[in-house]
N, C-alpha and C positions, 0 to 999 in steps of 0.2 A: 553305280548309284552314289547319293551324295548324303552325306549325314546330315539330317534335320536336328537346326538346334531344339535342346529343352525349352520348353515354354513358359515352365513355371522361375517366376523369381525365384531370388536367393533370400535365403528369410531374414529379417529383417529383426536385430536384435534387440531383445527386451529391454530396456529403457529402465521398469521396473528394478532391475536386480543390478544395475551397475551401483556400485560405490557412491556414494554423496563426498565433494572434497569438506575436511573436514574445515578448511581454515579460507576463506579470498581473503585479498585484501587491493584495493584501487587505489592507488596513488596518481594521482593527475593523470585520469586515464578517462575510459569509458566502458561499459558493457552493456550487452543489449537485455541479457537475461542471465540472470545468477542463483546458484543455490548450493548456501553450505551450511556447517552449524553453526562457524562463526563467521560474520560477513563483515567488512570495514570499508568504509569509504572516504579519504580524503582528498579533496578540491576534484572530486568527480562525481560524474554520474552511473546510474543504471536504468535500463529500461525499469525493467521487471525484477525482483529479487525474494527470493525465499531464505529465511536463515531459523533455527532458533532463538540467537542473539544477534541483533546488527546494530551496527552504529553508522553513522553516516556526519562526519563533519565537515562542513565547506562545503556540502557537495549537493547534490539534486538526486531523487530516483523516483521515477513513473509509478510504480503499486510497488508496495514495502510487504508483505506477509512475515509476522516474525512471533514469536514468544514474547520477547524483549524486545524492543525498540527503542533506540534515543536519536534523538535529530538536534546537531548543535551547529545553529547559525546554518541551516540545510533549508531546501525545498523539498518535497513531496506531495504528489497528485490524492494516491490514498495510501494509508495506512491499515492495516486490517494485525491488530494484536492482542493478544493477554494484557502486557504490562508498556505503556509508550510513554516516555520522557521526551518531553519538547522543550529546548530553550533556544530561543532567538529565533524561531523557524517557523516558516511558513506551510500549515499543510490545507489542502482543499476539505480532504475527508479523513474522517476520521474514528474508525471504528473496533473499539477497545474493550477492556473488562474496566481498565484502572487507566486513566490516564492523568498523569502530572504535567503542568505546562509551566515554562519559567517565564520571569517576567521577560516581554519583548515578543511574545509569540503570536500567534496566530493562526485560526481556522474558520475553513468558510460553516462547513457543518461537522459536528460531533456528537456522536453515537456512542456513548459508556455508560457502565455503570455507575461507577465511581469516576468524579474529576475533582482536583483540586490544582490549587494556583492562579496565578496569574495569568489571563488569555484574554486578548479579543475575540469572541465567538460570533460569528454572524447566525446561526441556526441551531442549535442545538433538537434533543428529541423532542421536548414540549412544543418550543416555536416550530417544529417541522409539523406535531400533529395538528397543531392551531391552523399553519397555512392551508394543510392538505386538506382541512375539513373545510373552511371558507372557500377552498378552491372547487371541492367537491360538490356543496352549496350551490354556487355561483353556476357552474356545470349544470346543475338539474334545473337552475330557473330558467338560463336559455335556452334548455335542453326543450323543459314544458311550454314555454312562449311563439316555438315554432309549430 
């Protein structure tokens, strides 16, 4: 007779309980997905990145999750933090407790509580609620007209 393999996989280990590195850092590089306490990015990017503190200069990353954040002369798609420092950078979104902007910046919509500085803002929360309400409006007239 022939020995029948086991059928059960090998387990597959917790993800939870491994180590966080404490320090990245990207030098003219790239990475798809990051997560440390402290994170650094110069003249690269990251897909995705989770940090406590990150910085990112020169460089670009896809969704930022951080405590702290600062972007100098950077791109970012969104931002999600406590505290984010923006100078010369471009982000799409941006969704904060505090956020500081230097002159030269830029965002498409921003979500905080507190902002100060210098920005181009295309939406912030009021003009987000003005849109959504005219759009919601506009919605129920076609809505009742058919």
């Amino acid at each position: 007779m022939t020995a029948v393999p086991d059928p059960t996989p090998d387990p597959i280990p917790d993800q939870a309980h491994e180590p966080r590195p404490t320090r990245v850092d990207v030098q003219r590089g790239a990475l798809g997905v990051a997560q440390a306490d402290d994170l650094s990015v110069s003249f690269g990017a990251i897909g995705a990145a989770q940090a406590q503190r990150a910085s990112v200069e020169l460089g670009a990353v896809g969704a930022l999750a951080a405590n702290e954040a600062t972007l100098t002369m950077a791109s970012a798609g969104l931002v999600a933090a406590q505290k984010a420092r923006i100078s010369q950078a471009l982000v799409r979104s941006v969704v904060a407790q505090e956020v500081h902007f230097e002159r030269g910046s830029g965002a498409a919509v921003v979500i905080a509580a507190r902002t100060d500085g210098e920005a181009t803002v295309l939406l912030d929360w009021r003009g987000g609620l003005a849109v959504g309400t005219i759009l919601g409006l506009v919605w129920l007239v076609v809505r009742r007209l058919r």
